[in-house]
N, C-alpha and C positions, 0 to 999 in steps of 0.2 A: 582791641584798642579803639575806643569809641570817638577819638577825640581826630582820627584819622581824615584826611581830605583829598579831592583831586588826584590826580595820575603824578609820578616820580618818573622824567624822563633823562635816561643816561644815555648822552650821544657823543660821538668822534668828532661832528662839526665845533670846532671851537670858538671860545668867546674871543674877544678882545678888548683892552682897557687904554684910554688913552684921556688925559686931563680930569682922571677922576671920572671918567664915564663909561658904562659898558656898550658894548658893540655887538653883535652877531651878525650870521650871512644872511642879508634879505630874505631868501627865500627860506632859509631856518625861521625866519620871522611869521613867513606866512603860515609855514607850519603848526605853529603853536598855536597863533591864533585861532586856526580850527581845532585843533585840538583842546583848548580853554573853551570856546560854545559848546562842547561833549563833556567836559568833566569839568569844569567850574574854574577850576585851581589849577595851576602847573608847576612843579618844582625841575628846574633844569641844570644838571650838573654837568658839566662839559669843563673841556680842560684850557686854562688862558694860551691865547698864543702870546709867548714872546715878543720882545719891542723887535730884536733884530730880526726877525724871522716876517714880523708883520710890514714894516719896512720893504721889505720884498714879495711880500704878497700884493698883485695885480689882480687876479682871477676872481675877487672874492666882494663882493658889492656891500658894505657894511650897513645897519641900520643900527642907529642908539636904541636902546631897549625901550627908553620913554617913549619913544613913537607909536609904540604898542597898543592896540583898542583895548581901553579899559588894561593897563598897565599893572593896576593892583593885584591883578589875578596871576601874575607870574612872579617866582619865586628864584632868581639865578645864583645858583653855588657852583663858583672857580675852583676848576680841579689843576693838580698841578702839570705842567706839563714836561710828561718824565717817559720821549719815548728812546735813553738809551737805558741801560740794563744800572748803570749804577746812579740815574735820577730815578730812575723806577723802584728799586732796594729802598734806597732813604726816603720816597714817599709814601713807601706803601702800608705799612703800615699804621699812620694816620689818617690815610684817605682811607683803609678798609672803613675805622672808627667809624666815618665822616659819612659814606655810605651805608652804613648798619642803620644808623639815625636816621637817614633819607628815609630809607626804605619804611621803617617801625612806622613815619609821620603818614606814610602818603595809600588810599584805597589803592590803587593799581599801578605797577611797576611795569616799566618798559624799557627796552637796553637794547641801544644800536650798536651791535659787536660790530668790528673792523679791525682783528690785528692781534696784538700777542702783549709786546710788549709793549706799555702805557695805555692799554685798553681798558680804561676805566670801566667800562658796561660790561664789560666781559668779567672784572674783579664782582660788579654788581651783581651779577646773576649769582655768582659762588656767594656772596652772603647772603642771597636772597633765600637760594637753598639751602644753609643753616638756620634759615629763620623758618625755612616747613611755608614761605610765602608760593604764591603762582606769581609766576612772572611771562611776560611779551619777550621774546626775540623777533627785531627787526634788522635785515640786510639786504643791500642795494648790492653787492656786488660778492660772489664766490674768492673770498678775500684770500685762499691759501693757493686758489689754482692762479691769481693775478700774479702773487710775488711767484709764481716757480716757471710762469711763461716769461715774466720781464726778464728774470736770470736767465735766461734759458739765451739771450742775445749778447750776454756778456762775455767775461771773460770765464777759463774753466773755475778760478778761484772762484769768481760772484755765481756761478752754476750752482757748485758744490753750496753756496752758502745758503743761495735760493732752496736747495731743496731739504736744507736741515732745518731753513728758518718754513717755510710751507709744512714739512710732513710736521712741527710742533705745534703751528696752527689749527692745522687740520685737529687734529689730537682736543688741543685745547677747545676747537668750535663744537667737538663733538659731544664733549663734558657738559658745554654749559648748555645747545641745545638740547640734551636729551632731559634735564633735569627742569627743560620749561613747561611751559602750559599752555603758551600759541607759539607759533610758527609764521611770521610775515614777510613775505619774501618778495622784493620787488622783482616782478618780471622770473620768465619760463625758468633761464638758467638757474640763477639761484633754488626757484622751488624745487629742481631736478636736483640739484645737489644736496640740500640740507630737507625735505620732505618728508624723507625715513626716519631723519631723527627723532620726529615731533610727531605727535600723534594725531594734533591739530593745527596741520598745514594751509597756509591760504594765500594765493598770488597777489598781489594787490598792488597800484603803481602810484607811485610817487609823484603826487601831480600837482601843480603850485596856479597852472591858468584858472581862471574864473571863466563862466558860464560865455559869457559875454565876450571873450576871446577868441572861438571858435567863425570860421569864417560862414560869411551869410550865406543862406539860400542864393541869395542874388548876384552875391562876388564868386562863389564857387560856379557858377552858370557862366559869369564873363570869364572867369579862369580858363574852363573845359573850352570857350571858342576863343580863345589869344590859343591856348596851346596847340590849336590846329591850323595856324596861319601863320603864325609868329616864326621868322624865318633863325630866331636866336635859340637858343637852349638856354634856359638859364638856370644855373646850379648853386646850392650853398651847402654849408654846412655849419656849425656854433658848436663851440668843444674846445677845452683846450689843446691844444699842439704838444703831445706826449707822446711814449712810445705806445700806451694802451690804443691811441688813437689810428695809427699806423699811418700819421698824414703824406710820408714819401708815395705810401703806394695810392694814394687818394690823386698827386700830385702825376704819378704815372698814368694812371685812369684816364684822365682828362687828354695827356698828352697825346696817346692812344685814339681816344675820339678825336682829336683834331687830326691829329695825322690822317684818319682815314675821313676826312672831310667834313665836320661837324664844327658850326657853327658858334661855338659854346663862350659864356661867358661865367664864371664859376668866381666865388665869395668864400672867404674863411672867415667866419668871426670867430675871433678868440686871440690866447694869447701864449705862450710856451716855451720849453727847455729847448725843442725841435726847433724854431721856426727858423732860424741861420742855417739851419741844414735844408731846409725846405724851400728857403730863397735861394739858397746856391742853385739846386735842382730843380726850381722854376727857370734861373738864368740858361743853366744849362740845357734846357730843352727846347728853349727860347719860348717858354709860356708868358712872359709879362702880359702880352695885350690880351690872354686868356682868363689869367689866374689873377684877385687881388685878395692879399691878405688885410683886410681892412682892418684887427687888431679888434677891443673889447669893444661894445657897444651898450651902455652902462642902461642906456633908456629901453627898458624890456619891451615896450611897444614899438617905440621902433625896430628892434628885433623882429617881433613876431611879423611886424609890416614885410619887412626884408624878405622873410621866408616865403610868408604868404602869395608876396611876387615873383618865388623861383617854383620854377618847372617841378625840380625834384631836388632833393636830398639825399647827396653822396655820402655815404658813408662807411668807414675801414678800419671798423672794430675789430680785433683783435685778444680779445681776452675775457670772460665771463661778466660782463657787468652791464646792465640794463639806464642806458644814457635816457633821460628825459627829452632831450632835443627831436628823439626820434620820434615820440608821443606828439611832441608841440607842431612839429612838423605835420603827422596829420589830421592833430587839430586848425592847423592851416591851409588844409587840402592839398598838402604837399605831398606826394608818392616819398617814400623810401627807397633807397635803392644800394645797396653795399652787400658787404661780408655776410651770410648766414648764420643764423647763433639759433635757438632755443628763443628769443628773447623775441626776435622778429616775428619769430614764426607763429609763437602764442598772441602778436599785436595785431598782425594781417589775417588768422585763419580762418574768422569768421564775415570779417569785411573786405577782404583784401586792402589793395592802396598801397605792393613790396614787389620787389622783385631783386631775390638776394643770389650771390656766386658764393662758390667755395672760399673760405678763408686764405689770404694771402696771393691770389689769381683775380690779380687786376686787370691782367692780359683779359679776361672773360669779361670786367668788369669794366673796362672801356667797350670792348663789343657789346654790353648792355645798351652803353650809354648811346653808341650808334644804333641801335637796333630802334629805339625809344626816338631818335632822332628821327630815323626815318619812316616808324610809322606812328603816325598824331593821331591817330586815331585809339590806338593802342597807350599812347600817353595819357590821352584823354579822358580814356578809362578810368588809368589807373586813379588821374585827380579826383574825376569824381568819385570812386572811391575812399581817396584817404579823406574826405570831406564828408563824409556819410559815416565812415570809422570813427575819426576824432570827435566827432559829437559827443560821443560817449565819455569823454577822458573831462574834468574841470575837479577842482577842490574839494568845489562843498559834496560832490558824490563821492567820492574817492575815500576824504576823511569821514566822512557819514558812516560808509561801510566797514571801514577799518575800527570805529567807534565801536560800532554796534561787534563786532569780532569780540573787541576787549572785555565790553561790559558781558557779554554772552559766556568767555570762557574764564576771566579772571575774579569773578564774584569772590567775595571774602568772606567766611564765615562771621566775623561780627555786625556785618551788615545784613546778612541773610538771617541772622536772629533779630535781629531790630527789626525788621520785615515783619518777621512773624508774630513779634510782641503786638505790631502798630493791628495788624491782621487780627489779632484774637480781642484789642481790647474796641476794634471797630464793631466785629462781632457781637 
């Protein structure tokens, strides 16, 4: 089909509409836009969020679509949003329709699976392979082993459910990776898990900072001497307050270092189902003059400020998923320092800038945080480290490389004859 353009991207980030205008998440926003300087055109199918459901969405920083550089070039089709089992039945079969046509319009297909039921990208892929098309899988997070660890705290009914809804997951992610043609996997975990599917595996990470975000030569020099005199510790973290997060035991950590004499002044930005459970168990430990949950901070620079002025970055991951905060952190010459995953271990092991404990052994992980307290010189390090690491991490490299992945493995044959035509009648 000669008439074909631009990439067809199918994602779980949803839109939103409100006075007649659409919405997406900021940093969905910046995505595309790199994405549109690589392939010209964008068609993006995602699924609308609901009025009552956006209502209570806080986490989520909206841009109007018209905000967009050069606007014309993106294409937004509302999917419905149908994730229980009988909105799923009655739109499914319209949205396949809806999707077949996406797919026939657009050179290169790409589909952000996350889920089972209402997974729009995940139905994409299945018509992509009736159409004999290659298509992109993209995943930030090992989505069957998340729902079978969050069950796993429940009760035995949500256990049992967790693990019929996970093992049809799994099933399902296995179908549509194997019948792809790339494989992009944010961060170690996920590649470890879905990597055998795909023949053409590649880690690649989710990065939304620009060039220019990375802390200077000059700040990371004053950094490395405050952290060896500076008689405070100072700690943050940015994420929201959910179980994946494990913030009790984040909130334990600290407590730990202070009991055993540590200085510490520690930051939550964000916002969560947790955070009443997390204030009780600040009271309870009597952290207030330690701990401040400061809640969302909408001004992304300000953020980065914030980090860039903490010691290090606690964090008490819990579950296969590769958080961007950790990246941004040592783009701001911030050390790492939490739970072990796969995910840490592929970010530090060529530059360091980490120093992780066993999953769930916060007890170890406050003796980190003393250990780092008392020698500044070993902190010092590790700063300069994550500042010589994050260099590496901004947008326009990240989507660059991802680009050149797609064009490299998703080539279409009616364009590779056009190639050839333009080639013989140059000759």
């Amino acid at each position: 089909m000669k008439d074909r353009k631009g990439m067809l991207l199918v994602l779980h980030s949803p839109l939103y509409q409100r006075d007649g205008r659409l919405f997406l998440d900021d940093q969905a926003g910046n995505g595309l836009e790199q994405w549109a300087d690589h392939f010209g055109s964008i068609v993006i199918a995602a699924p609308l969020l609901p009025d009552r459901l956006a209502s209570q969405q806080r986490v989520t920083f909206w841009r109007d679509i018209s905000t967009l550089k050069q606007p014309e070039r993106f294409e937004f089709v509302p999917l419905p949003w149908a994730y229980s089992l009988p909105q799923f039945l009655q739109t499914y079969p319209s949205t396949c329709k809806l999707l077949a046509t996406l797919i026939q319009r657009c050179d290169y297909l790409q589909f952000a699976i996350g889920g089972l039921i209402g997974d729009w990208a995940g139905i994409a892929a299945l018509e992509a392979r009736k159409q004999r098309r290659n298509y992109a899988i993209h995943a930030d997070r090992v989505e069957h082993q998340v729902v079978k660890q969050l069950a796993h705290a429940g009760s035995l009914k949500k256990q049992m459910i967790g693990r019929v809804r996970s093992s049809l997951m799994a099933r399902f992610e296995k179908y549509v990776i194997q019948s792809s043609t790339l494989g992009l996997w944010h961060g170690q975990d996920c590649y470890e898990a879905y990597q055998s599917l795909c023949s053409n595996s590649y880690i690649v990470h989710d990065v939304h900072t620009k060039p220019e975000d990375a802390i200077t030569p000059k700040a990371l020099a004053e950094k490395v001497r405050s952290a060896e005199t500076n008689s405070v510790l100072r700690i943050c973290y940015a994420g929201r307050i959910n179980p994946m997060k494990a913030p009790l035991d984040w909130v334990r950590a600290i407590g730990a270092a202070r009991d055993a004499g540590v200085n510490v002044q520690a930051t939550w930005f964000g916002e969560g189902e947790l955070i009443d459970e997390m204030k009780s168990l600040i009271a309870e430990l009597k952290l207030e003059q330690c701990i401040k949950l400061y809640g969302l901070e909408r001004d992304r620079q300000k953020l980065l400020q914030q980090i860039r002025e903490s010691h290090l970055m606690l964090f008490t991951h819990i579950t296969p998923e590769s958080p961007r905060c950790l990246i941004e952190a040592l783009i701001s010459g911030t050390p790492i320092v939490g739970y072990d995953s796969s995910y840490v271990q592929e970010l530090t092991q060529s530059h360091g800038g980490g120093v992780f404990v066993p999953i769930h052994d916060w007890h170890k992980l406050g003796e980190q945080i003393v250990a780092l307290d008392r020698d500044r010189e070993k902190l010092a390090q590790l700063i300069q480290q994550a500042g010589i690491n994050g260099s590496r991490f901004n947008d326009k490299a990240v989507f660059a490389e991802r680009s050149e992945l797609i064009k490299k493995h998703l080539g279409y044959p009616e364009a590779e004859a056009e190639v050839g035509e333009q080639l013989v009648m140059v000759s």
